[in-house]
C-alpha positions as CSV (number, residue, x, y, z in Angstrom):
1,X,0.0,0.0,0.0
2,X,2.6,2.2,1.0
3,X,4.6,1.7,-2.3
4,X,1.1,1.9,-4.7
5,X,0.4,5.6,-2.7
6,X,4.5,6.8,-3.5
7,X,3.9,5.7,-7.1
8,X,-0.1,6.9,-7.5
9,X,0.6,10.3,-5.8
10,X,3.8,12.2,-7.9
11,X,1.5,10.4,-11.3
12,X,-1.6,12.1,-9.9
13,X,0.0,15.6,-9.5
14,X,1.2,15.5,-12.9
15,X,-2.1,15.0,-14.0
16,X,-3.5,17.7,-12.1
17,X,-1.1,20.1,-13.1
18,X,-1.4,19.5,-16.6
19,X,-4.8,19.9,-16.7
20,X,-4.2,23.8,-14.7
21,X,-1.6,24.7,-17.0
22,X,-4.3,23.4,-20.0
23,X,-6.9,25.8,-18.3
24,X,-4.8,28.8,-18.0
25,X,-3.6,28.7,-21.5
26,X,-6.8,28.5,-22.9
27,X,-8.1,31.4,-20.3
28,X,-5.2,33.6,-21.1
29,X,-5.6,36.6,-23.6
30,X,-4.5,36.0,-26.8
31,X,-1.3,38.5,-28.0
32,X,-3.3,41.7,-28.6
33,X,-1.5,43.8,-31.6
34,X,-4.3,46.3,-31.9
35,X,-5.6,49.0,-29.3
36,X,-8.5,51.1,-29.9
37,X,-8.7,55.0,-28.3
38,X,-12.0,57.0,-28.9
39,X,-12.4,60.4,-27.1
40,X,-15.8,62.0,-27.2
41,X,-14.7,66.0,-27.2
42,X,-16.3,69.5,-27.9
43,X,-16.9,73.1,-27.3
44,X,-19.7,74.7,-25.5
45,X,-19.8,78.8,-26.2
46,X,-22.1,81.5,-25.5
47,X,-22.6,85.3,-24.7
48,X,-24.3,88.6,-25.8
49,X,-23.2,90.9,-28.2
50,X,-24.6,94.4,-28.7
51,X,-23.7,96.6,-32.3
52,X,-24.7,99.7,-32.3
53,X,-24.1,101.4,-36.2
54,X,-22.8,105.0,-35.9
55,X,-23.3,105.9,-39.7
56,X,-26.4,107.2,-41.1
57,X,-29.3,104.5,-40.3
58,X,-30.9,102.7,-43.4
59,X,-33.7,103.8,-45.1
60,X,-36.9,104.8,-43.1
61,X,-35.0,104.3,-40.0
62,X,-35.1,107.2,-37.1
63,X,-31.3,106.8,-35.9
64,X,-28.1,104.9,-35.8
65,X,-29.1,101.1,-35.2
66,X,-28.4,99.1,-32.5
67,X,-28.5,95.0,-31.2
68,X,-28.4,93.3,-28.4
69,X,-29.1,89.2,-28.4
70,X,-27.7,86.1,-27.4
71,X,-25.2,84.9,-29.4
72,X,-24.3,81.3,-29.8
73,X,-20.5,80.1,-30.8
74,X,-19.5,84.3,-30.5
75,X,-15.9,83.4,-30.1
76,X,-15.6,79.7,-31.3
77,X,-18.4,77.6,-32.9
78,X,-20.5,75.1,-30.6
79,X,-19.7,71.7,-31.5
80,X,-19.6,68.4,-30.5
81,X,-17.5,65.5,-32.2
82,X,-15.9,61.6,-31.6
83,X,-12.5,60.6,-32.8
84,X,-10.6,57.9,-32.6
85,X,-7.1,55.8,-33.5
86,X,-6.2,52.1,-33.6
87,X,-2.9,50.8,-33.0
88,X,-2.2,48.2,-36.2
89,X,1.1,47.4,-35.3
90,X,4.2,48.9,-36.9
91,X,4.1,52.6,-36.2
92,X,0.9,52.4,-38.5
93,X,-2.7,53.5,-37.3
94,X,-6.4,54.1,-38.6
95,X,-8.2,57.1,-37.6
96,X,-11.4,58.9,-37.7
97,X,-12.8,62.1,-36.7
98,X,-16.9,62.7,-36.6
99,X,-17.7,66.4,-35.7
100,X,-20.7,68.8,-36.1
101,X,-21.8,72.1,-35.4
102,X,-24.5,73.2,-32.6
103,X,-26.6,75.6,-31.4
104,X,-26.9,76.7,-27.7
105,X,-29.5,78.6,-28.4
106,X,-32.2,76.4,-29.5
107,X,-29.6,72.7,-28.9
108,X,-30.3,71.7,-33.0
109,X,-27.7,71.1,-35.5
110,X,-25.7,73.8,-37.1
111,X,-26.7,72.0,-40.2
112,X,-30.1,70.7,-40.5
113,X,-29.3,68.5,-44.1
114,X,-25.8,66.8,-42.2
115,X,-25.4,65.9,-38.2
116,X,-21.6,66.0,-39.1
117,X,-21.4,68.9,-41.2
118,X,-17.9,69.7,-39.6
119,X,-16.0,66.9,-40.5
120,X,-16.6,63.2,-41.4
121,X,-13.0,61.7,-42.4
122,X,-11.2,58.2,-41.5
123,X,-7.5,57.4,-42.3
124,X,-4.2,56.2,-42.1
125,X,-1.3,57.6,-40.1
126,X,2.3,57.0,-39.6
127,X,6.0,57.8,-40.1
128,X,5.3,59.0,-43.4
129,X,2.3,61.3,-42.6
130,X,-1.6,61.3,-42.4
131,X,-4.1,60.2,-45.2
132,X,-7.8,61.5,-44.4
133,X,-10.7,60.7,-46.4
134,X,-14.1,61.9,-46.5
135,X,-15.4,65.5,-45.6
136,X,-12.4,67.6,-44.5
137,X,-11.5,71.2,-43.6
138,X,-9.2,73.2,-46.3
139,X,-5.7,73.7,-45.6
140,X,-5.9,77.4,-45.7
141,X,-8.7,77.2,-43.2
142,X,-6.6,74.8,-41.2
143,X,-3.6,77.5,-41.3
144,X,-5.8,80.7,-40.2
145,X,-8.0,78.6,-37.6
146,X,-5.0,77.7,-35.6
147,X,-3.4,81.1,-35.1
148,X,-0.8,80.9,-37.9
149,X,-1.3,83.8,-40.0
150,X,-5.2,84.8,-38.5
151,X,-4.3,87.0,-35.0
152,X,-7.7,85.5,-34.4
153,X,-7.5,82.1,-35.3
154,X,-10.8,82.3,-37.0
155,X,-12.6,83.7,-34.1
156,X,-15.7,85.5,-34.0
157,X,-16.4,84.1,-37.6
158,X,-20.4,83.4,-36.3
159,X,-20.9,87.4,-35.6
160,X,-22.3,89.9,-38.0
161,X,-21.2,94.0,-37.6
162,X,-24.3,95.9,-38.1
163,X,-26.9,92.9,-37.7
164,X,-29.9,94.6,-38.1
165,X,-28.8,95.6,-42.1
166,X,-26.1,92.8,-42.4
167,X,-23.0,94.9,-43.2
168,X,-20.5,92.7,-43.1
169,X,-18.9,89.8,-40.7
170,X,-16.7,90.5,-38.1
171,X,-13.6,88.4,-38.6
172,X,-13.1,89.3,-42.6
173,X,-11.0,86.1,-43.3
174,X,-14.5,84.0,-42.8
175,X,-16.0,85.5,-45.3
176,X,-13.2,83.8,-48.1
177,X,-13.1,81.0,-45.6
178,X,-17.1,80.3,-45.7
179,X,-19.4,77.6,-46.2
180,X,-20.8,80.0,-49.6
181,X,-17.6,80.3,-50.8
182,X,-17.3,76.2,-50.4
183,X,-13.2,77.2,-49.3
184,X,-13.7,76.1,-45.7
185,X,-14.8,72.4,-45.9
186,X,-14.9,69.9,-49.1
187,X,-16.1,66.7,-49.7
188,X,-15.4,64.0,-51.5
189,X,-11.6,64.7,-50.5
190,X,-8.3,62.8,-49.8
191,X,-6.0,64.7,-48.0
192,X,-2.3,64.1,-47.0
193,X,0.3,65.4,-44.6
194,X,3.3,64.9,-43.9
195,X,5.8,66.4,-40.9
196,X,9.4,66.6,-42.1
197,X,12.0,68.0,-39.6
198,X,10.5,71.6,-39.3
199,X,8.5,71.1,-42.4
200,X,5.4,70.3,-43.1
201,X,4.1,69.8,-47.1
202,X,0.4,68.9,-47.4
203,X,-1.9,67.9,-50.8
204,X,-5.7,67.5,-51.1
205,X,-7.9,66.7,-53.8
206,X,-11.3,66.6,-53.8
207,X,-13.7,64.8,-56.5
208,X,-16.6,66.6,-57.7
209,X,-19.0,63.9,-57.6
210,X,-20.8,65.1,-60.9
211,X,-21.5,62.3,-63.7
212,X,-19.9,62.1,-66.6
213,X,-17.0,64.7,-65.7
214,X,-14.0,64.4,-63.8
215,X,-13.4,68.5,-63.1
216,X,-16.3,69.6,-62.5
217,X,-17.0,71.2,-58.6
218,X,-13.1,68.9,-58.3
219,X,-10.2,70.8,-56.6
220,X,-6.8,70.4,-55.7
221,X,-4.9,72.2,-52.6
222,X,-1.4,73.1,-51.5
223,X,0.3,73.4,-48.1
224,X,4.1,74.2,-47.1
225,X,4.6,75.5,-43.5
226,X,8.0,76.1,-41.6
227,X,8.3,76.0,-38.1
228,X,11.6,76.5,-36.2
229,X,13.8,79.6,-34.0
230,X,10.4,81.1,-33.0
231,X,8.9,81.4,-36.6
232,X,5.7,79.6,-37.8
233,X,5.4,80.4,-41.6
234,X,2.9,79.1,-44.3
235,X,1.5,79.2,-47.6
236,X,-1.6,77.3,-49.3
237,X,-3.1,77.2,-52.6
238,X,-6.9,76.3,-54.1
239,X,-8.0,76.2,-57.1
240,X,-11.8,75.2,-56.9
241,X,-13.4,74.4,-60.3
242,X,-16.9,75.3,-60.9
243,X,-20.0,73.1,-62.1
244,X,-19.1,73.3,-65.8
245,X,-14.9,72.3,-64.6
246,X,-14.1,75.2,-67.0
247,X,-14.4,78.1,-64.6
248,X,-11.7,78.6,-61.7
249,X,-12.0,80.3,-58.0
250,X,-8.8,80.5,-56.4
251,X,-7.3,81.5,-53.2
252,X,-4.4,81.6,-51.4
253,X,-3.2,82.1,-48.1
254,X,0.5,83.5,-47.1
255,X,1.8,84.7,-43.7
256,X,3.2,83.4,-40.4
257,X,3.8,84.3,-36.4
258,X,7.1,85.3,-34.5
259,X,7.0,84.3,-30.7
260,X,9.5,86.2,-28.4
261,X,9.6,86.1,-24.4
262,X,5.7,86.1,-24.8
263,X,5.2,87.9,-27.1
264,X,3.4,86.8,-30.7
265,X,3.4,88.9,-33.9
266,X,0.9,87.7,-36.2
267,X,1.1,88.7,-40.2
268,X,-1.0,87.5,-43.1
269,X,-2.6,88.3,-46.7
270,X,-5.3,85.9,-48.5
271,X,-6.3,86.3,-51.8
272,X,-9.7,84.8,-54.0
273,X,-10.2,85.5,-57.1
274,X,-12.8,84.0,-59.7
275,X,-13.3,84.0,-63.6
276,X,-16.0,85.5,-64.8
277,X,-19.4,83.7,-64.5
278,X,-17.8,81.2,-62.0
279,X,-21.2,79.6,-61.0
280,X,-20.0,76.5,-58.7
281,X,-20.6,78.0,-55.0
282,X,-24.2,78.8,-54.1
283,X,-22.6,83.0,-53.2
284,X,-20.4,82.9,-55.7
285,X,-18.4,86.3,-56.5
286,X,-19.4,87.0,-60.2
287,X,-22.9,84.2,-60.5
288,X,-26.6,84.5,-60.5
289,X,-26.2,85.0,-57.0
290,X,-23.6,87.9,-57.0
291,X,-25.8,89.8,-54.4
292,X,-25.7,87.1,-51.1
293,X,-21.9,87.9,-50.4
294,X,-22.9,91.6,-50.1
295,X,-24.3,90.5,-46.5
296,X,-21.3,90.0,-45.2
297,X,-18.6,92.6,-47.8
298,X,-19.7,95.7,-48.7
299,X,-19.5,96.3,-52.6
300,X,-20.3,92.5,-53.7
301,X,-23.6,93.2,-55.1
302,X,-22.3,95.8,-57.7
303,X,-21.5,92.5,-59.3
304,X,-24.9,91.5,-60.3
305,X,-26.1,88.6,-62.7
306,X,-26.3,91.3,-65.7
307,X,-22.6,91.9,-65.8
308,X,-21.3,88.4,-64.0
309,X,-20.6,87.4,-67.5
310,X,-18.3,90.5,-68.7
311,X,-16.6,91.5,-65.3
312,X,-12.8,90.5,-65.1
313,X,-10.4,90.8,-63.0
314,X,-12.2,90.1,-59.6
315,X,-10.0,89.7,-56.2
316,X,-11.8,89.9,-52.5
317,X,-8.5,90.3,-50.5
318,X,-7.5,90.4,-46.7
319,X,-4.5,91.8,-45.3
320,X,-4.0,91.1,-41.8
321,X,-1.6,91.9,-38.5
322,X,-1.6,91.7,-34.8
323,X,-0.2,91.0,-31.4
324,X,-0.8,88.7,-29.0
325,X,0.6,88.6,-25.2
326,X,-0.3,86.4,-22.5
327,X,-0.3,89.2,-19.1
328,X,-0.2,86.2,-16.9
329,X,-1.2,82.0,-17.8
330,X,-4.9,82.5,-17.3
331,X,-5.0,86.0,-19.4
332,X,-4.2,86.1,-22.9
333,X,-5.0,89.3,-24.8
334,X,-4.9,89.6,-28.4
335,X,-5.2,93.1,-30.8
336,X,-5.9,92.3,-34.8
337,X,-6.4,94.7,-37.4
338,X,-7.9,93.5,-40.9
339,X,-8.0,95.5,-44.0
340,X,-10.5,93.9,-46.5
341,X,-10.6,94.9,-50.3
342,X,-12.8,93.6,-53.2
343,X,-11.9,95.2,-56.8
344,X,-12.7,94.5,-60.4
345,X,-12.8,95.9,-63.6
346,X,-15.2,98.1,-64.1
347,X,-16.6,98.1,-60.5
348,X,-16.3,100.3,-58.1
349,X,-13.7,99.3,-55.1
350,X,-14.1,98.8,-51.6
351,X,-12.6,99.1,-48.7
352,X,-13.1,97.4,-45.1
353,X,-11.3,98.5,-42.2
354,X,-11.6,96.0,-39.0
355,X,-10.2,96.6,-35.5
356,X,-10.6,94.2,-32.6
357,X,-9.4,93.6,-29.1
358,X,-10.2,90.3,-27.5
359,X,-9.1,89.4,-24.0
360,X,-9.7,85.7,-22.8
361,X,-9.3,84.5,-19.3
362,X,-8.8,81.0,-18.3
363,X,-10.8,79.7,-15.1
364,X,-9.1,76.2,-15.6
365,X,-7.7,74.0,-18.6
366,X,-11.6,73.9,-19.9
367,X,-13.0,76.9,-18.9
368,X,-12.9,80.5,-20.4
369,X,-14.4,83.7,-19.8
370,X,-14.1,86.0,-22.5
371,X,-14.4,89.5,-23.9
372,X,-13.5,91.8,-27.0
373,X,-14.6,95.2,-28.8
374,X,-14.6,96.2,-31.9
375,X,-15.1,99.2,-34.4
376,X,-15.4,98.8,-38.6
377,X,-15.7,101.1,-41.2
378,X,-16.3,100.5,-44.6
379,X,-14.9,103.6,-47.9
380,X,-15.3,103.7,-51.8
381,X,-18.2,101.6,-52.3
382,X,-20.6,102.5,-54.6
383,X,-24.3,104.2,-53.9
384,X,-26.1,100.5,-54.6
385,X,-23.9,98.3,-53.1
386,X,-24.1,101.0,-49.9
387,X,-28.2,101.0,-49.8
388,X,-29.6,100.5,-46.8
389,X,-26.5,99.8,-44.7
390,X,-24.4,101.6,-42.4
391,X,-20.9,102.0,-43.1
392,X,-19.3,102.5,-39.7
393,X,-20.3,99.7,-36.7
394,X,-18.7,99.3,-33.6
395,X,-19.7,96.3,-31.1
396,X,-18.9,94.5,-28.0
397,X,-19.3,91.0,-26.8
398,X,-19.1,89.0,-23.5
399,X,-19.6,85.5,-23.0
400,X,-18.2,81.7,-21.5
401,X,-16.8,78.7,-23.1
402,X,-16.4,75.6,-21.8
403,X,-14.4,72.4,-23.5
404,X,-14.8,68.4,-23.2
């Protein structure tokens, strides 16, 4: 009995631990090679803003008119968005990036036709750069928007000087950088980037999605930034064809920033022009619908659907400059000036002249209280484009923003 047990026991706890190690393996993870990171992120903003229009008042009006109403998105627009990476292994990952606008307001979409009218791309990313497909931002919006040649980084853009007769927006550069003007956000696009040492090249090309041709509403973009020694400096190109791919409407962005001590010098000069009759856009500069832009630039509407056909030489141009210091970390302060001119043949020229002060305070890393002033006055317009609207505004704004 004694030698049976001796011999049965070490047999038995082989057994036993065969079967544990069995179990474990086949409870163990398998070798994971992909990891998956999605953030749910956006921005929350809101105020008042008051214009009061210090030129004579339009037609049938008593005095200078003034504003005040809730403003949703005044310094940055309300948005909401999901995006994501997964680790493939390599240095190689997939992306995507789901954003759309919002309205504090009322809480609907910015954009009642798409839920993701801001962006709706996926991709690949790695050594070699980024490859984005789907609905995308421009690069020369990408370039202003992040503080590299706009002083204001495309702030403001949602806020109209002299609301009640629509004279003109209040950040100039999102007027060429506008949903009308189809030079913010394209669809149908691929769009690469690449980060070289301190350079960055970039090339987008969006199909048109029309049957039968291959050009028209199809576009192709340009980026080459430098950023090294304190310098930020960049350049983009567009060249948007129109509905019959015949007809161009081109714009380009140049400028940069010099940071010292902290200190930030911001210059920059954008450029659209379009042939005549471009008809692609639904506010195009010289189409049917030559009057919409004059909301928003004083002088636009001189181009009317009677002479879209023989005007030439039409440029909308913004020249821009400013300074921006941060007093303390919670309080940055930032002064832009913007000088806005539309010419063509033919036409009378105008002039926009755009002054702002914006201060912004930080209660934490996701909070913001904010405030800025402004004055603009508009010169060498003629009598119909000027009908009905002021040509000086000056306005003020208040308001909170919170990020997620």
């Amino acid at each position: 009995m004694q030698n049976t047990k001796k011999t049965a026991y070490p047999a038995l706890r082989l057994v036993t631990h065969g079967l544990v190690a069995t179990t474990v393996a086949f409870m163990a993870p398998l070798p994971v090679h992909a990891q998956t990171v999605m953030t749910l992120y956006g921005i929350l903003d809101a105020g008042l803003r008051a214009d009061h229009n210090t030129s004579a008042p339009p037609a049938g009006a008593t005095g200078p008119a003034s504003l005040t109403a809730f403003g949703s998105g005044i310094l940055n627009t309300s948005r909401f968005g999901l995006k994501g990476s997964e680790d493939l292994g390599d240095g190689l990952k997939a992306n995507f990036n789901l954003e759309g606008g919002i309205s504090d307001a009322t809480g609907a979409s910015s954009n009642s036709a798409s839920l993701f009218d801001r962006r709706a791309v996926v991709g690949l990313s790695g050594a070699w750069g980024r490859l984005d497909l789907g609905r995308n931002t421009t690069f020369g919006y990408d370039i202003t928007a992040s503080y590299v040649t706009d002083p204001l980084g495309q702030e403001l853009s949602n806020n109209k000087q002299g609301t009640l007769n629509k004279a003109w927006t209040l950040n100039p550069l999102s007027t060429l950088y506008s949903t009308n003007f189809t030079t913010i956000r394209r669809d149908n696009g691929l769009k690469y980037l690449g980060s070289f040492d301190d350079f960055s090249v970039g090339l987008a090309y969006a199909l048109g999605g029309v049957a039968g041709s291959s050009s028209a509403n199809a576009s192709i973009q340009g980026l080459l930034r430098y950023t090294g020694a304190g310098f930020d400096l960049a350049g983009t190109y567009d060249d948007l064809k129109d509905s019959t791919g015949t007809k161009h409407l081109k714009t380009a962005n140049v400028g940069g920033n010099y940071t010292h001590s902290g200190l930030k010098f911001i210059v920059g000069y954008t450029q659209q022009q379009a042939d005549p009759g471009f008809t692609s856009s639904p506010a195009a500069l010289t189409g049917a619908t030559a009057t919409a832009p004059d909301a928003y630039i004083p002088g636009v509407a001189a181009l009317s659907a009677a002479n879209a056909a023989t005007v030439t030489g039409v440029k909308l141009s913004v020249a821009d400059l400013g300074l921006s210091y941060n007093f303390t970390p919670a309080l940055n302060v930032v002064g832009a000036y913007y000088q806005t001119n539309l010419s063509a043949h033919g036409v009378n020229s105008s002039k926009l002249n755009t002054y702002v002060v914006r201060a912004r305070y930080a209660l934490s890393k996701q909070t913001d209280l904010y405030a800025e002033a402004d004055q603009s006055n508009s010169s060498g317009i003629s009598a119909a484009a000027t009908a009905g609207k002021a040509t000086n505004d000056t306005g003020v704004a208040a308001g909170l923003q919170v990020r997620f």
